[in-house]
N, C-alpha and C positions, 0 to 999 in steps of 0.2 A: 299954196298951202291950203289943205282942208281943213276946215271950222264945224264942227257939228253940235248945235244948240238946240235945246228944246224949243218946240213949237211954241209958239204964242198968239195972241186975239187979234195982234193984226198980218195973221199967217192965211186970213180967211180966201185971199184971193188967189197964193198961192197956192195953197190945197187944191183948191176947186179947179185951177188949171191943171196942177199934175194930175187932177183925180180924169181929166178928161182926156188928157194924155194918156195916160195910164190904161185905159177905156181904149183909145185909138191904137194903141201900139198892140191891142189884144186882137183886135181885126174884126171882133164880135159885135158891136153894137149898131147898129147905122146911126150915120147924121141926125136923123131926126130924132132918135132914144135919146142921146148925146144931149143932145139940145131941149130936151122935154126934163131931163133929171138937174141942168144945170141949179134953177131957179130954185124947184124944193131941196134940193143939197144943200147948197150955199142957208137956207133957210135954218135945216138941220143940223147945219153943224156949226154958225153964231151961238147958240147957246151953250153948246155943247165945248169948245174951245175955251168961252167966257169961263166955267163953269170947273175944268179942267176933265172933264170926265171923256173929253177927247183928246189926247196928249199924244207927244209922239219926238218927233227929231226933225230938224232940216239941218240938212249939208251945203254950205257953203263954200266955194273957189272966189277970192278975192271978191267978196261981196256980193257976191249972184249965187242967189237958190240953185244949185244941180241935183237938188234930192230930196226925198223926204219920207215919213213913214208914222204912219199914223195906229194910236192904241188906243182900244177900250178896255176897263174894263167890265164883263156883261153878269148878270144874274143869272144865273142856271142852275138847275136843281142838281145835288149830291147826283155822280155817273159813278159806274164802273171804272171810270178812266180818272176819277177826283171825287171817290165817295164821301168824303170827310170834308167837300169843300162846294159850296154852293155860288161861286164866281168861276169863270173864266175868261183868261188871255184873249183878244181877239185884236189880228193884227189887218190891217185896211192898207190902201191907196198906198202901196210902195211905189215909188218912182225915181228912176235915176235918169238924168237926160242920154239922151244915147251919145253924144261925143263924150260922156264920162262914162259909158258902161264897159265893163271888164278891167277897171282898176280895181275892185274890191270894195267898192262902196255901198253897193249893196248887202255886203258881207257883215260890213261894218256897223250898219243898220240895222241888221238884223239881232248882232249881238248886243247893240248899245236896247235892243228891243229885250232880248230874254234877261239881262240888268235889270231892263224897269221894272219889267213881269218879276224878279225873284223878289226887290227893292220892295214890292207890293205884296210878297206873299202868296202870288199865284203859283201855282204849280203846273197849271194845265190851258194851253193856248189853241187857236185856231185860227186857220186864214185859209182865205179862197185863192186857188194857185191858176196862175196862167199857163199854156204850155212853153213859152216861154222861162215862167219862174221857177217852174217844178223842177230843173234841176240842182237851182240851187238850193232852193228849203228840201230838198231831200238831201244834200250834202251835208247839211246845218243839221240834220239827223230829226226832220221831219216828215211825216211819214200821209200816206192818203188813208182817208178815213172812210165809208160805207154815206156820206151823206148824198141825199136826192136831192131834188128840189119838184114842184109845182106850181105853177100860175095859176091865176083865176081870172 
């Protein structure tokens, strides 16, 4: 039987494993990015859990985490896309373990995710997709958006 409970302050170790998970199953990082982000992560996101301004789900099978998914919500100025609203949705670290993937549980996360987001009055969300995840948040009727990025 699956259990799905919100996250809480002693979720820190789990996150930050899925979140590196999550990271490796993407193919994109090397070991050593991996391992350079662990430290300030885990730094980022104690307060941010403590605080609740990091919230989110884990899925549980007979008492072991197989999942999770994490929410902010961010400040952003009035868009085109949520003129009348200066926050938005933003959805982080999905993870499902892979001997759980293609039961629906990511599915399930996703919607127990646009719940909290309406629960909160967002109207308008974002998350960064893997080529992996892009077909399901396109099924979920999310859609790709025009953004770049740069380093320095």
């Amino acid at each position: 039987m699956l259990i799905t409970r919100p996250t809480e302050n002693h979720d820190l170790d789990l996150i930050c494993e899925h979140r590196q998970k999550m990271f490796q199953a993407s193919g994109k990082p090397r070991e050593q990015e991996l391992a350079a982000m662990d430290m300030p992560f885990r730094d980022w996101l104690r307060p941010r859990l403590e605080d609740r301004s990091y919230f989110g789900f884990i899925v549980e099978s007979e008492g072991a985490a197989i999942g999770g998914i994490g929410l902010m919500v961010i400040d952003w100025p009035p868009h085109p896309s949520h003129p009348l609203d200066d926050r938005r949705g933003y959805v982080l670290n999905m993870f499902v373990e892979p001997d759980y993937r293609g039961r629906g549980i990511a599915t399930d996360l996703m919607n127990a995710a646009d719940t909290e987001f309406k629960r909160k009055g967002i109207r308008y969300a974002i998350l960064h997709a893997t080529s992996k995840g892009r077909p399901l948040y396109e099924h979920l009727g999310w859609a790709g958006t025009i953004e770049m990025a740069k380093q320095y």
